[in-house]
N, C-alpha and C positions, 0 to 999 in steps of 0.2 A: 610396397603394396602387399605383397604378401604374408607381413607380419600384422598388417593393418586389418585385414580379411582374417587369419588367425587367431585374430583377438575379442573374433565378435561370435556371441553366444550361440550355440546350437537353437532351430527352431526347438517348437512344440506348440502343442494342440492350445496351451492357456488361449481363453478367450483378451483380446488386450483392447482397451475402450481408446487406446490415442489413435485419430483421426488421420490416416495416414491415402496417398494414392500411388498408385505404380508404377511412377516413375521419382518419387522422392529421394531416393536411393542414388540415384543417376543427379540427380543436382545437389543432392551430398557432397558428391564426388566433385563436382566440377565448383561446388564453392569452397573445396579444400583447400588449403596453402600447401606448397612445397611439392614434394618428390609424387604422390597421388595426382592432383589436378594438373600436373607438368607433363605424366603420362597418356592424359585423356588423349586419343587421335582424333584426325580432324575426321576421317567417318568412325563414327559409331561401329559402325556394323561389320568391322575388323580388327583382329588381334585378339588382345585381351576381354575385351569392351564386346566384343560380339554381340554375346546373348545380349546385352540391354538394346543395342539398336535391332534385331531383329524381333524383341519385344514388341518393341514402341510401334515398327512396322504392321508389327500383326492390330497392335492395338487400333492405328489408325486405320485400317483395311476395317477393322470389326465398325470401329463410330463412323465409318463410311456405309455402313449396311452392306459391307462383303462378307460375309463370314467364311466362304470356298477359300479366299484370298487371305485370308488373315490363319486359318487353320492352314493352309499351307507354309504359310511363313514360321508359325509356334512348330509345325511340325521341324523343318530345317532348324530351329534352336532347339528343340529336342533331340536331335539327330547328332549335336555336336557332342565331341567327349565329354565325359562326365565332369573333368577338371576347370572344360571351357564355359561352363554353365550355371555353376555352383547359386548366382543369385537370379534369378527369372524361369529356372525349371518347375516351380510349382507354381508360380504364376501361369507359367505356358500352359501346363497340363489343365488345371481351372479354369482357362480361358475355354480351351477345348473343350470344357465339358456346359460351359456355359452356350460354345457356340450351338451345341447340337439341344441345347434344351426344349426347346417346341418343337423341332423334327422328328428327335431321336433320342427319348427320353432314357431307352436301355443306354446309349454309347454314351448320354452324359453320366451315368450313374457310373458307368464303367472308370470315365478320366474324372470324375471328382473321388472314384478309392484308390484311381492312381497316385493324384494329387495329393491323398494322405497319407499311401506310402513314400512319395519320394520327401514327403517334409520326416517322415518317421527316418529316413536314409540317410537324414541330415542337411537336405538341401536347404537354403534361407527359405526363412518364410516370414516374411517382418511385418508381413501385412495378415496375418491370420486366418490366410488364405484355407488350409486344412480345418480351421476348426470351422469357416464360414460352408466349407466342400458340405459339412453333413446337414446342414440345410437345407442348401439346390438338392443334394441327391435325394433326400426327405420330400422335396417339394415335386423332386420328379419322380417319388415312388405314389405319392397323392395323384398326381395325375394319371398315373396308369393302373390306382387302385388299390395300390398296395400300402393301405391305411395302417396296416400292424407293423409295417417295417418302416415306415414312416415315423410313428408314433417312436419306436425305437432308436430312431436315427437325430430325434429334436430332443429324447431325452440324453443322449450323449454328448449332444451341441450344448443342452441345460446344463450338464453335469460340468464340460468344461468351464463355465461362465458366461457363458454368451446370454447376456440377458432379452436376445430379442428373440430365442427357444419359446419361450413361455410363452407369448400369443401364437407363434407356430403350433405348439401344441395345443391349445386349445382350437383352434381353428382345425388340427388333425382328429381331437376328442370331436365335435363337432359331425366331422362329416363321418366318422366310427358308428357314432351313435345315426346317424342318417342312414345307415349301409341296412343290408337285410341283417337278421336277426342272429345270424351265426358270426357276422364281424365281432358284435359283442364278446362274443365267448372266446374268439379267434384271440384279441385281445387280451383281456382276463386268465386264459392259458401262456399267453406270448408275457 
């Protein structure tokens, strides 16, 4: 197992268009032949395997409309050692930052720049989780106003490749241009 995990590339920020969901990974796994799929336990949510069933936990808690319940759970796979968690630690953190998004737009801003450190740390990120983070955080700097940092934040989402930046930003030009007369300039200096 550990040469198999070894062998797979360091995240980063590239934008990647294959259509993936967060738990693909985990049935990776368990459609694999030989000494990997022989290892899977029968709970998830012990040993090696940990972090993906407390993932999944958190995940089912969030599609249930718990988010208290599901951030408690990402929190405990956040909490495990570093070595225990290597593939769903920047999922967890992302979740976190999604969960707080209409509440608590500062604390999601806060765990989607965690979420791009811990992918810059090396944690997996197969799902482009970091480069999707400057998005949500773009979207929750629009909502509390912060148009120029916004505008900032979709142009380094553009820059990575994420081609769904560009109607972000126009939609962030948009409401710039709607602001009083000093966003402009705010802007234009930024």
């Amino acid at each position: 197992f550990d040469s198999w995990v070894g062998a797979l590339a360091p995240a980063d920020y590239r934008y990647d268009p294959v259509k993936r969901d967060d738990v693909a990974d985990v049935r990776a796994a368990h459609a694999l032949s030989g000494a990997v799929a022989s290892q899977m336990p029968s709970d998830p949510r012990s040993g090696e395997f940990a972090e993906f069933g407390l993932y999944i936990d958190g995940r089912e808690a969030w599609e249930r409309g718990d988010p208290d319940s599901a951030r408690e759970i990402w929190q405990s796979l956040l909490a495990l050692p570093p070595e225990s968690r290597p593939w769903r630690t920047v999922s967890a953190a992302f979740m976190m930052g999604r969960s707080y998004q209409r509440t608590d737009p500062a604390e999601a801003m806060r765990w989607f720049r965690h979420a791009r450190a811990l992918a810059a740390e090396g944690y997996a990120d197969g799902l482009g989780l970091a480069n999707a983070s400057l998005g949500w955080e773009a979207r929750a700097e629009l909502d509390t106003g912060g148009v120029v940092r916004a505008i900032a934040l979709y142009m380094e989402q553009y820059v990575a490749g994420d081609p769904t930046a560009y109607a972000s930003l126009n939609i962030a030009a948009w409401k710039a241009a709607s602001r009083p007369e000093g966003t402009l300039g705010e802007c234009a200096r930024d």
